[in-house]
VOVEX-774926 format. One record per residue (C-alpha): residue number from 0; y negated, x, z; residue in three letters. Coordinates in pm, whole numbers, plus 50000, padded with zeros to 5 digits. Layout:
<pts>
  nr     y     x     z rest
 NUM     Y     X     Z  ALA
...
</pts>
This chain:
<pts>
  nr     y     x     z rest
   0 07741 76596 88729  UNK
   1 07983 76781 88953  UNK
   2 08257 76632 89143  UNK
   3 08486 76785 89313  UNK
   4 08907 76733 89397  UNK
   5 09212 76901 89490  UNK
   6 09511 77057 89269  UNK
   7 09829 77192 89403  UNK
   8 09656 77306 89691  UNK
   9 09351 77468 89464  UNK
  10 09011 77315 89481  UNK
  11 08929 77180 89133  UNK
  12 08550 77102 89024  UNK
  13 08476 76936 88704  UNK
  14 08168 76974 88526  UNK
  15 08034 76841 88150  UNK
  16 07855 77067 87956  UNK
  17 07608 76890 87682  UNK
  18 07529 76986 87330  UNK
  19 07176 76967 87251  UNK
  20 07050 76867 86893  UNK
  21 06749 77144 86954  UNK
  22 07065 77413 86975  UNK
  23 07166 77306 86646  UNK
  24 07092 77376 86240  UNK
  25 07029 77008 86102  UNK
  26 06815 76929 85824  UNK
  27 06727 76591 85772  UNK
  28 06994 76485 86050  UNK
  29 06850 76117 86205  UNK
  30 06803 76054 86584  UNK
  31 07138 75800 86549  UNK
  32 07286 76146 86495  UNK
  33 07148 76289 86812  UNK
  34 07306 75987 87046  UNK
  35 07537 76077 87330  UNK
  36 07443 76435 87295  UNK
  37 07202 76640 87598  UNK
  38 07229 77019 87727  UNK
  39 07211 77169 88062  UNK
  40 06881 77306 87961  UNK
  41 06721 76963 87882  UNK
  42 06843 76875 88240  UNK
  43 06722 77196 88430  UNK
  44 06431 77315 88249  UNK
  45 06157 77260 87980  UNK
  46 06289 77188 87634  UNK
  47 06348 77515 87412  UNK
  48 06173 77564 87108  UNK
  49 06405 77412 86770  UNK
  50 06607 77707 86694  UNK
  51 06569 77830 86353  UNK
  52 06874 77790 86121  UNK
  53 07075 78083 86048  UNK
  54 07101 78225 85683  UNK
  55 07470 78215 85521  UNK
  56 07606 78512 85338  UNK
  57 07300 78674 85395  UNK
  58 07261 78940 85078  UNK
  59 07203 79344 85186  UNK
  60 06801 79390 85250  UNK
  61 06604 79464 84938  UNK
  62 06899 79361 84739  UNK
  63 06815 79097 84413  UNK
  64 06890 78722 84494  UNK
  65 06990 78502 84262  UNK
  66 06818 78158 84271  UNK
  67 07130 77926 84428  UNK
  68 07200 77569 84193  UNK
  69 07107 77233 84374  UNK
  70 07550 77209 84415  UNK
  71 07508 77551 84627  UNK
  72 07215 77434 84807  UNK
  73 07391 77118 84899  UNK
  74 07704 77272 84995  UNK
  75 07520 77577 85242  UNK
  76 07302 77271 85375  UNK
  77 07622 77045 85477  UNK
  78 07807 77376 85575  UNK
  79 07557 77483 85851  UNK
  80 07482 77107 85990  UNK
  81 07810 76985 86028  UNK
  82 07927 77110 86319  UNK
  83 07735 77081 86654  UNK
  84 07786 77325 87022  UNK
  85 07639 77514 87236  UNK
  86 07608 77883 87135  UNK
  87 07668 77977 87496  UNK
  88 07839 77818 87807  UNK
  89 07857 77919 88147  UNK
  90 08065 77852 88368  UNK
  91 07908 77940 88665  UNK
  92 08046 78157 88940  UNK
  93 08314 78043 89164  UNK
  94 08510 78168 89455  UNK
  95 08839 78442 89340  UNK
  96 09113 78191 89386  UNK
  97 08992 77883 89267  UNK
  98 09017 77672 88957  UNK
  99 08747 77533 88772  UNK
 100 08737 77295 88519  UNK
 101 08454 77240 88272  UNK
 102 08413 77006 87955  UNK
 103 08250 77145 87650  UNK
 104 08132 76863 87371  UNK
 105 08188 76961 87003  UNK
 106 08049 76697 86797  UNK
 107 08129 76642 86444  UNK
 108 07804 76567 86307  UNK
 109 07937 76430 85972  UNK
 110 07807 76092 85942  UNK
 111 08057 75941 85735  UNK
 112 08352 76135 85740  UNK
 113 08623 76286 86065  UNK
 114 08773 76594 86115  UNK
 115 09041 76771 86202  UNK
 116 08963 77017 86502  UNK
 117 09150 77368 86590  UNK
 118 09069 77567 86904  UNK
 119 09117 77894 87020  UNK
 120 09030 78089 87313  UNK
 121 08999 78473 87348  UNK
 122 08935 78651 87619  UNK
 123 09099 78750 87995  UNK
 124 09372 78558 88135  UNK
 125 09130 78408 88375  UNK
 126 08999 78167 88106  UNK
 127 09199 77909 87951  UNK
 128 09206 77679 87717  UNK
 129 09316 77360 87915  UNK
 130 09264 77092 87673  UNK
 131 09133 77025 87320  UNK
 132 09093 76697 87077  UNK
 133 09252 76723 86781  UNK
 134 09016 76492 86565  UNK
 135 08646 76422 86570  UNK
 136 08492 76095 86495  UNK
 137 08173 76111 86226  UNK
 138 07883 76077 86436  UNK
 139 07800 75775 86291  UNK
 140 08018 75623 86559  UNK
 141 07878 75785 86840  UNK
 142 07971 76039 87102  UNK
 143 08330 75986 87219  UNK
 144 08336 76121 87628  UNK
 145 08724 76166 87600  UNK
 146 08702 76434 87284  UNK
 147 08590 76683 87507  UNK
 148 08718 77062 87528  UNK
 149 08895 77146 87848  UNK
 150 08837 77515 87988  UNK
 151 09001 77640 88341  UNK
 152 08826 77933 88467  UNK
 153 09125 78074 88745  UNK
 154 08964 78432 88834  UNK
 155 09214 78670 89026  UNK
 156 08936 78945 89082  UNK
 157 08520 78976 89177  UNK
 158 08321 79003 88850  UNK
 159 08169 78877 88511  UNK
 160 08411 78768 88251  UNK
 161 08340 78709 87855  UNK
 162 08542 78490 87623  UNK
 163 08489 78345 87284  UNK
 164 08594 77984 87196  UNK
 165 08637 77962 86820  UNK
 166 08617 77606 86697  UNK
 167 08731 77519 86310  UNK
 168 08678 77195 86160  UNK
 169 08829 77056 85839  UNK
 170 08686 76698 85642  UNK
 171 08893 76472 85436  UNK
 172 08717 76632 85103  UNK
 173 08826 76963 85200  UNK
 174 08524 77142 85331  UNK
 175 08555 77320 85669  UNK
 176 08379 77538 85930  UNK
 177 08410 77790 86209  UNK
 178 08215 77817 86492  UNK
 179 08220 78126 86783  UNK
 180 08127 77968 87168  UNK
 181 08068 78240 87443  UNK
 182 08227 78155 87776  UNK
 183 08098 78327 88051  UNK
 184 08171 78310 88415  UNK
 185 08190 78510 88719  UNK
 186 08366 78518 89079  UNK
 187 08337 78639 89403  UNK
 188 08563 78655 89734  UNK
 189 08470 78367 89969  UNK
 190 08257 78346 90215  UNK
 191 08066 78711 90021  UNK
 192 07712 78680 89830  UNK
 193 07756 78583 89450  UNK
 194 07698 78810 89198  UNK
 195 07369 78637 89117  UNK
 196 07273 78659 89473  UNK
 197 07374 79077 89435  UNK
 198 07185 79108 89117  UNK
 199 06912 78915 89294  UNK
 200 06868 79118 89605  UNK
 201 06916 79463 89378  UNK
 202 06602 79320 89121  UNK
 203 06401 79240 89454  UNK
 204 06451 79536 89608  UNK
 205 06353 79749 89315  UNK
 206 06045 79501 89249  UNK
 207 05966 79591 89647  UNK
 208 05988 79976 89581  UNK
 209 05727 79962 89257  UNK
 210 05479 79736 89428  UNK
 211 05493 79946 89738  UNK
 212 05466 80271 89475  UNK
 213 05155 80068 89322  UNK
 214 04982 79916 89652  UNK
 215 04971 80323 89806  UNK
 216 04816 80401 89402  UNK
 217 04572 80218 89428  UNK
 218 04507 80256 89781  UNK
 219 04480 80587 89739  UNK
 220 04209 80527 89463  UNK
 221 04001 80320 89669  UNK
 222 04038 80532 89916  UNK
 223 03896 80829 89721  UNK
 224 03638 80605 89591  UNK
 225 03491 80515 89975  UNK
 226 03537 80882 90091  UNK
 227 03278 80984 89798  UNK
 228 03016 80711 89911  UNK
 229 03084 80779 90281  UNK
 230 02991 81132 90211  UNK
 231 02703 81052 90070  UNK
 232 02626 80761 90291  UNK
 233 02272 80938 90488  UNK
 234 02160 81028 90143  UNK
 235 01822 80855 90042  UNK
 236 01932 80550 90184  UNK
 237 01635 80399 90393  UNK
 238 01758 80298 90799  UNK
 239 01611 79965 90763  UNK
 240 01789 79832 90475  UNK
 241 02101 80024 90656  UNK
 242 02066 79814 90957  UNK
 243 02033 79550 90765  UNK
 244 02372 79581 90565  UNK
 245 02558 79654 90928  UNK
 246 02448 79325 91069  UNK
 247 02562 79153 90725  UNK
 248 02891 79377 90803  UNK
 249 02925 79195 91153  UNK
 250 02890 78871 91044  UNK
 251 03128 78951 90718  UNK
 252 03401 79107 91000  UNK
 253 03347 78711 91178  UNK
 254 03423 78576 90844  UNK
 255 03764 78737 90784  UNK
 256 03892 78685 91195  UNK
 257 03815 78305 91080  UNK
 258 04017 78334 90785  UNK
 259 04323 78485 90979  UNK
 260 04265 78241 91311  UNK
 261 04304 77917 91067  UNK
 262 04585 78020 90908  UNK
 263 04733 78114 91219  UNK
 264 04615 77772 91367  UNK
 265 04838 77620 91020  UNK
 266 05098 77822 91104  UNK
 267 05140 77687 91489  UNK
 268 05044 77334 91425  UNK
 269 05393 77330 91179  UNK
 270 05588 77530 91429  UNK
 271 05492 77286 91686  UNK
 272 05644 76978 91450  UNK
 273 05941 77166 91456  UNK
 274 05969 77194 91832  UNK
 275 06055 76846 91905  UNK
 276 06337 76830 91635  UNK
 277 06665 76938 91784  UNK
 278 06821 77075 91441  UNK
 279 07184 77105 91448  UNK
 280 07300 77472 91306  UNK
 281 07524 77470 90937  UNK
 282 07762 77714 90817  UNK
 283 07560 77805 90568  UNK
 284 07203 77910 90805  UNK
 285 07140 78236 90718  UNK
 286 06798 78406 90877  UNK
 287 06744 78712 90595  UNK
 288 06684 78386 90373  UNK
 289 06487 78209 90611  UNK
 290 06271 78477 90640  UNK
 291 06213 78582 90310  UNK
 292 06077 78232 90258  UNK
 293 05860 78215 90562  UNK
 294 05688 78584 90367  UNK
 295 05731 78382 90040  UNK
 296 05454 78054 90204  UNK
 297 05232 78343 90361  UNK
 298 05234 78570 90012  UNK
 299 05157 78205 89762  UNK
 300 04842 78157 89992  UNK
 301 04737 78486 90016  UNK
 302 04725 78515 89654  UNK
 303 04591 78165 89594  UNK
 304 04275 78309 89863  UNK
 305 04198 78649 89754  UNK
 306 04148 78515 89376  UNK
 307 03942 78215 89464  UNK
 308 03673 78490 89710  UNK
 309 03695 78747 89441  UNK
 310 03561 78488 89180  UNK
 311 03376 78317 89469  UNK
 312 03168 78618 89518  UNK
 313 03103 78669 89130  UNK
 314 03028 78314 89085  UNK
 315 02735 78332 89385  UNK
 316 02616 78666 89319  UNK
 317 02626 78687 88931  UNK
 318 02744 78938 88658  UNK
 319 02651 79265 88877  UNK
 320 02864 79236 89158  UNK
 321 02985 79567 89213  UNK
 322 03355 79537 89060  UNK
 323 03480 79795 89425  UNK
 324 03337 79538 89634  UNK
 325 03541 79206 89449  UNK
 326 03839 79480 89441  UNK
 327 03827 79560 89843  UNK
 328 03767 79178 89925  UNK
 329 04059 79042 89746  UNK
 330 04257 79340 89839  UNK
 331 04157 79294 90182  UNK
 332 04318 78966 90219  UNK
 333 04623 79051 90091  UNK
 334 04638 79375 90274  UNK
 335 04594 79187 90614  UNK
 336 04920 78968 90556  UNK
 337 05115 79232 90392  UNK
 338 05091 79473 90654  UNK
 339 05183 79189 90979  UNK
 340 05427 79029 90750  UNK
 341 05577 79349 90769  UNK
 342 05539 79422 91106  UNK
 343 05687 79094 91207  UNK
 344 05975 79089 90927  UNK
 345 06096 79384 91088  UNK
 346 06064 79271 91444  UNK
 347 06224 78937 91369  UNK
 348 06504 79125 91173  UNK
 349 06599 79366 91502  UNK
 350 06623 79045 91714  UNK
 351 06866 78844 91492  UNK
 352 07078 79238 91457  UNK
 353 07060 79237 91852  UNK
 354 07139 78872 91904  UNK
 355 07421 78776 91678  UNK
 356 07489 78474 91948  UNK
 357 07214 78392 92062  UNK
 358 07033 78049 91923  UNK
 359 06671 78045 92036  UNK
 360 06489 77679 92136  UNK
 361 06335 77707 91768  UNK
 362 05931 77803 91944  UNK
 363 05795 77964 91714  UNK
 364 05725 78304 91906  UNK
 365 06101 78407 91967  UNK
 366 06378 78521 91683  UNK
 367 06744 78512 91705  UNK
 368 07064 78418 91492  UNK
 369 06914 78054 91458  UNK
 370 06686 78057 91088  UNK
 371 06405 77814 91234  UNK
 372 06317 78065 91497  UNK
 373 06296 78347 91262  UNK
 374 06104 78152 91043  UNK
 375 05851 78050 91230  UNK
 376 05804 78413 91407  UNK
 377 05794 78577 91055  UNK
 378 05483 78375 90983  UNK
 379 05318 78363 91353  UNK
 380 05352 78729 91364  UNK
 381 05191 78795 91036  UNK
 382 04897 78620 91077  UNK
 383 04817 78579 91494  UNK
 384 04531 78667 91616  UNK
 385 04487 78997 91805  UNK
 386 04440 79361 91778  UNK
 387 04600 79368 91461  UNK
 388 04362 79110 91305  UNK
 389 04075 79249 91427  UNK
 390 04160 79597 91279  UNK
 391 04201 79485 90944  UNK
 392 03892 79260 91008  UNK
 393 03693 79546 91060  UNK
 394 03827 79778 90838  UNK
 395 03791 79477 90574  UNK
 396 03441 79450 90635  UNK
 397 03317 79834 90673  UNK
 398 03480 79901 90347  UNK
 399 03268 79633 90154  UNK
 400 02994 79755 90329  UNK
 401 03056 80081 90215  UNK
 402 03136 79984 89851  UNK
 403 02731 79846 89874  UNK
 404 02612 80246 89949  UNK
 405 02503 80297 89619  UNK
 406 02318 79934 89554  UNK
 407 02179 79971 89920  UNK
 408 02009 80271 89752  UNK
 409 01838 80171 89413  UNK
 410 01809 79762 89493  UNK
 411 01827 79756 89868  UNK
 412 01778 79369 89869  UNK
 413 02040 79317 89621  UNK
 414 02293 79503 89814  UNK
 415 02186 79284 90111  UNK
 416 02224 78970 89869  UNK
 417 02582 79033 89798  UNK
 418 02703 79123 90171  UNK
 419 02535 78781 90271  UNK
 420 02743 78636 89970  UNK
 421 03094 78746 90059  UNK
 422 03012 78657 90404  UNK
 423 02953 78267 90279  UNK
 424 03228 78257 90044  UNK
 425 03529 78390 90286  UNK
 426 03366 78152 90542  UNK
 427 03371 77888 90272  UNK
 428 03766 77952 90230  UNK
 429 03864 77911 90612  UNK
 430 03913 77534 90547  UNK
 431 04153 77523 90236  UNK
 432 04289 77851 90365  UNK
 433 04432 77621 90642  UNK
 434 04513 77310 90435  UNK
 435 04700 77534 90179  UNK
 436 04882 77756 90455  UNK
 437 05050 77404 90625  UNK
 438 05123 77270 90281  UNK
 439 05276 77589 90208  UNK
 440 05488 77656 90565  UNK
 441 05612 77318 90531  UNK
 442 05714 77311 90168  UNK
 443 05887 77671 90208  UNK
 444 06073 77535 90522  UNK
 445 06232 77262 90341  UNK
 446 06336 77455 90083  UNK
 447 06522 77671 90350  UNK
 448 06692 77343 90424  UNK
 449 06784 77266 90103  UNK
 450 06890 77594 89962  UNK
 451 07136 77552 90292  UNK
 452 07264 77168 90243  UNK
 453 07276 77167 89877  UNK
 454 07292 77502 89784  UNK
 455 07157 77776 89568  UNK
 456 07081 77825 89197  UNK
 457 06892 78116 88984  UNK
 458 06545 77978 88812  UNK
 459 06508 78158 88432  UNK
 460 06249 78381 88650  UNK
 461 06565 78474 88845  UNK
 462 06389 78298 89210  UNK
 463 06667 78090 89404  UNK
 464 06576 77716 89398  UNK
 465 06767 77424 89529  UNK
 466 07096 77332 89295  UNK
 467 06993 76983 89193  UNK
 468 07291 76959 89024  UNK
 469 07471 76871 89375  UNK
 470 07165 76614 89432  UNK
 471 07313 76395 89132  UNK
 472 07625 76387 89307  UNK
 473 07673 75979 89466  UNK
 474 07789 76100 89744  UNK
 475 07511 76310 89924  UNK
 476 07295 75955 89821  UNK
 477 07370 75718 90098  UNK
 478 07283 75944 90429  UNK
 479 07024 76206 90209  UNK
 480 07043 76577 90234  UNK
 481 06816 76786 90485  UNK
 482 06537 76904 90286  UNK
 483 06520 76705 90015  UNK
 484 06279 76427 89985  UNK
 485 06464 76121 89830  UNK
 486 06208 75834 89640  UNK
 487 06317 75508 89601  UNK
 488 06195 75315 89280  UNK
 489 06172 74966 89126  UNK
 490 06171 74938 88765  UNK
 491 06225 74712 88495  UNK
 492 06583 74724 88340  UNK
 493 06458 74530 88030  UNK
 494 06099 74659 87989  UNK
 495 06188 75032 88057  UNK
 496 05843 75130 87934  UNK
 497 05656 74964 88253  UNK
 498 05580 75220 88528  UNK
 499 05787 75247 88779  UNK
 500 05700 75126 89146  UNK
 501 05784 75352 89456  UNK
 502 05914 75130 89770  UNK
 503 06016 75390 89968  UNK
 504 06082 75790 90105  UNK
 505 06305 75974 90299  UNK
 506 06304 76335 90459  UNK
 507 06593 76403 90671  UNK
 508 06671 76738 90850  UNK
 509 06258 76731 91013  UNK
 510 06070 76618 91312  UNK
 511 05906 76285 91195  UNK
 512 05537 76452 91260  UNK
 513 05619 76683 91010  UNK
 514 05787 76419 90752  UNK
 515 05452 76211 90835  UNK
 516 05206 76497 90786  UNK
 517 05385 76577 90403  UNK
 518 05367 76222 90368  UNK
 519 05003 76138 90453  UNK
 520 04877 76427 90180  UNK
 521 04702 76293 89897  UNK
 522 04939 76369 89595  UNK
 523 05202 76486 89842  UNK
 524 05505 76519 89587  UNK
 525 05285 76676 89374  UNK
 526 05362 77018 89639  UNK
 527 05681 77241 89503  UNK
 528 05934 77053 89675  UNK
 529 06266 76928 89604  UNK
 530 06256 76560 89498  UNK
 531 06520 76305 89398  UNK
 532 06415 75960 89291  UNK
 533 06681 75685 89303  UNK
 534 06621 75372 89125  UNK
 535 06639 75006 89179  UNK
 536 06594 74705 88959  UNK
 537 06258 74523 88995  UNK
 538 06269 74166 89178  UNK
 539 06710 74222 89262  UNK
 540 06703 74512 89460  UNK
 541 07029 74586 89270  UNK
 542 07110 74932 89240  UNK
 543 06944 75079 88952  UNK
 544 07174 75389 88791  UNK
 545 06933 75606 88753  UNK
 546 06869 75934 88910  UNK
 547 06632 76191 88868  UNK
 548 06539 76531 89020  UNK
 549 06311 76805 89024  UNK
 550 06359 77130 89201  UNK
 551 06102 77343 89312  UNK
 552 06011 77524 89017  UNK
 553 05966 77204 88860  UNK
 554 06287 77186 88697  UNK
 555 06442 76830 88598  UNK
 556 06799 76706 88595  UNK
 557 06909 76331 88531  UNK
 558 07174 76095 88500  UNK
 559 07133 75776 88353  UNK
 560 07420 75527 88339  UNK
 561 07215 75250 88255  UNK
 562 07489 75107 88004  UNK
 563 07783 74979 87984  UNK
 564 08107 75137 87995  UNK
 565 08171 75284 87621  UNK
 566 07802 75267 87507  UNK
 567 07518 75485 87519  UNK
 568 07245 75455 87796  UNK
 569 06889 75482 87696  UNK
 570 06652 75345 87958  UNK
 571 06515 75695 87974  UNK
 572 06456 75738 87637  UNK
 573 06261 75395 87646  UNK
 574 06071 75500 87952  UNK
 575 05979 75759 87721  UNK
 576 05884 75477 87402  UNK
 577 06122 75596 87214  UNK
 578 06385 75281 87073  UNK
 579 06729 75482 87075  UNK
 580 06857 75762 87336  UNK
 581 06836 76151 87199  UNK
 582 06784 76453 87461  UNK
 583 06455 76449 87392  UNK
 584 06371 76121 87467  UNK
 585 06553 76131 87782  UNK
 586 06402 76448 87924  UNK
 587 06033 76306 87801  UNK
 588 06132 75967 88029  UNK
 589 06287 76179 88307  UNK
 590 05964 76385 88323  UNK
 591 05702 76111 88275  UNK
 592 05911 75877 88565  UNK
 593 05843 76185 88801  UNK
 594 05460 76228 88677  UNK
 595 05454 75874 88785  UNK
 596 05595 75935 89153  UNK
 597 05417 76204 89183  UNK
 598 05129 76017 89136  UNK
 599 05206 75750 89361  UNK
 600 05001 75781 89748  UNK
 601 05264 75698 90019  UNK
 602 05068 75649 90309  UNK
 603 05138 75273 90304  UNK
 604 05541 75359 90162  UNK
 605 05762 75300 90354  UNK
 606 05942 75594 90567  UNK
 607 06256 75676 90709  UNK
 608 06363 75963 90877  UNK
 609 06649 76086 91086  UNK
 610 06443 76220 91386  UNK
 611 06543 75948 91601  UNK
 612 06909 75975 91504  UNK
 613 06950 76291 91658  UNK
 614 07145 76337 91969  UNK
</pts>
């Protein structure tokens, strides 16, 4: 959890880094050994595969072993199982000119015996070594919150910094071990993008320039590919079956304007929610990001589309569909959006540059400084209806046509066949073309709001998603945060392995049409959005301490403070069936409680909303 407080005029956070048993070489080590100890990357993301343990002394490669006696194999096994941390922490990145404070857990994982601990910490003068224990208890007692490494992180300058925290500890019987932490951290000036963010926009950008190289590749292919039929279009091709294929084209061409008029229609029904919400602007709004989410909704359904006609077609036609004509219809979709996203990216883009003042009403046809504007124009001006859909509707459908040339010739009614085909399957996808587009605009626009109220972290496939870690934070709880949907839940404090029971939802920072419209979805938190469920005890209505949440990528953090002061909280880990708390167990009951929400309809839940609070 993070909290936050002040130091001689220096703003101080505070943050525990956990030790996870999967991180650590321990043979036959018991799950009482594994109480009290968790790691970031149970909270964030999926559990990591067991680590494999680390060879001692290894000898030179090809070099004669000699078998070890059952006293050497004992002493290499207690040797590298003793002593548990995290190979690596970060520290984050924080602003140059403020102090950070974060608590790394060494656990002696001894069961019967203490130790003695020494510290050290090398590296720049930025890091330092704040605090230390000087004795561990054997595990057998259990984790011990207050024996907790202290490191200040006080950059002076913007960049990555490296240290090494090198742990010894020494047993009553004489035995002892080392063990080498990396600290890293990094720091910006305030108010400037991170170095993530940097790194971030430098990997997009390059991504940008090879999939633009790639897209005008194989354009260029297919483009030498139709020239070659066109040429030979006249050739021993009959005019009936020719006719034929261009009325097939026409009603193909209808197909595709339908495809691009309901997603536009998904589009404007959203924007339209958003009208009657007076959104108040943050500190934070930034319209780049804004955008690049609004191309981020129209690029998830344009991929989800062109796959789903492209095996469409193959599954109506059969084996023999020409593999051009699959290639040009699922190339055609994505074409269509790429090239208005584009277009309206870098029309939105000149507006906020020309208006850095200006806050538009938030319609979805005009762009300024303010993020929902520029949002909702990015999307309405990639997909609207006009001359630029009907181009790339009839381009779309001349070049299947063409791809057909050389079936039209040898199996004339087979090349007929297939145009009738894609016709009926992109007419088949108009529907969940416009289901998939709102679910999408919606779900993209509160994660605008999030990233802005809660802020930003880097997924391990280096996307931005929501920092949940802020979301476990009591005191963004009481009034919500905009963005996020927070689920309220009953469960049993006793019987932890009874499902939970959802009483209630919140979306704040929306109109209430929209809130209602995520809400009335069949499996609606089932959509990539951020979630936070809050707990409750069954038949009280006492607060429950239990928190979960999931980002977008489907990430999980918890907290669960189910216990008493001084002992170890498990209702997770029984959520889970398992009888005694290990990071395992809690991740498995922090994942199956959200399978269970998830799961939950919540058109009869009750909703609240903050539509009617505004001013």
């Amino acid at each position: 959890m993070l909290s936050a407080g002040r130091d001689n005029g220096c703003v101080v956070s505070k943050r525990r880094v956990w030790v996870s048993a999967y991180e650590i070489t321990q043979p036959q080590l018991g799950a009482a050994d594994n109480v009290g100890m968790s790691d970031p990357k149970e909270h964030q993301h999926k559990s990591s595969p067991t680590s494999a343990p680390q060879q001692v002394n290894p000898q030179p490669e090809h070099a004669p072993v000699a078998a070890p006696s059952p006293d050497q194999v004992n002493r290499l096994l207690a040797s590298s199982s003793r002593i548990g941390a995290p190979t690596t922490v970060d520290l984050g990145e924080v602003d140059i000119g403020q102090t950070s404070h974060h608590s790394v857990n060494v656990a002696n994982l001894d069961h019967d015996k203490p130790a003695v601990m020494h510290a050290e910490l090398e590296g720049p003068p930025s890091l330092v070594l704040a605090g230390k224990p000087t004795q561990l208890r054997p595990s057998r007692d259990g984790f011990d919150p207050e024996q907790m490494i202290d490191i200040a992180f006080e950059p002076t300058a913007k960049g990555r910094v490296v240290g090494h925290l090198r742990v010894s500890l020494q047993w009553t019987d004489g035995s002892h071990e080392e063990k080498a932490i990396e600290i890293r951290g990094a720091a910006h000036a305030f108010d400037q993008p991170t170095i993530a963010e940097e790194e971030a926009a430098q990997r997009r950008s390059a991504d940008e320039k090879s999939e633009a190289a790639e897209r005008a590749r194989s354009e260029a292919a297919l483009d030498r590919q139709i020239h070659e039929q066109e040429q030979a279009r006249d050739l021993h091709v009959d005019q009936g079956p020719m006719h034929g294929l261009e009325a097939r084209k026409g009603a193909l061409e209808a197909a595709w304007k339908d495809l691009y008029g309901a997603r536009s229609e998904a589009v404007s029904t959203v924007s339209q929610e958003m009208v009657k919400y007076r959104r108040k602007a943050s500190p934070q709004d930034d319209s780049s990001v804004a955008i690049k989410l609004a191309l981020a909704a129209l690029d998830i359904v344009t991929a989800g589309i062109a796959g789903a006609i492209a095996d469409g077609v193959k599954a109506a036609a059969g084996d023999d569909v020409p593999k051009l004509l699959t290639t040009l219809l699922s190339s055609g979709v994505k074409e269509g959006i790429k090239l208005g996203g584009d277009a309206a990216k870098k029309g939105v883009a000149s507006a906020v540059a020309a208006k850095p003042a200006e806050h538009a009403s938030a319609s979805g046809n005009e762009a300024s400084q303010d993020p929902q504007a520029a949002f909702f124009a990015t999307e309405v001006g990639a997909v609207e209806m006009g001359d630029h859909a009907n181009q790339v509707s009839n381009r779309g459908a001349q070049r299947a046509a063409d791809a057909l040339i050389p079936t039209l010739r040898t199996r004339p009614e087979r090349a007929l066949a297939l145009m009738d085909h894609a016709a009926t399957v992109v007419s088949r996808n108009v529907p969940p073309a416009k289901s998939e587009q709102l679910s999408s605009t919606r779900s993209h626009w509160l994660q605008y709001l999030a990233h802005t109220n809660a802020g930003t972290l880097e997924s391990e496939s280096g996307e931005a998603v929501t920092n949940t870690e802020r979301l476990l934070s009591p005191s963004t709880q009481r009034d919500g945060i905009d963005g996020v949907i927070d689920v309220k839940f009953r469960a049993n404090l006793a019987r932890a392995e009874e499902p939970v029971e959802v009483v209630g939802v919140r979306l704040n920072g929306v109109a209430k049409g929209f809130a209602e419209s995520i809400f009335r979805k069949q499996l609606a938190l089932q959509i990539p959005m951020p979630l936070r469920a809050i707990g409750e005890v069954s038949a009280t209505n006492a607060k429950l301490p239990i928190i979960v949440v999931r980002d977008e990528a489907g990430a999980i953090r918890f907290d669960d403070d189910t216990a008493p002061a001084g002992q170890t909280s498990d209702w997770l880990a029984r959520h889970a069936g398992e009888l005694h708390a290990t990071p395992g167990g809690e991740l498995r009951g922090a994942r199956r409680l959200v399978d269970e929400i998830a799961q939950t309809s919540l058109k009869d839940i009750s909703m609240e909303n903050d539509d009617d609070a505004k001013p």
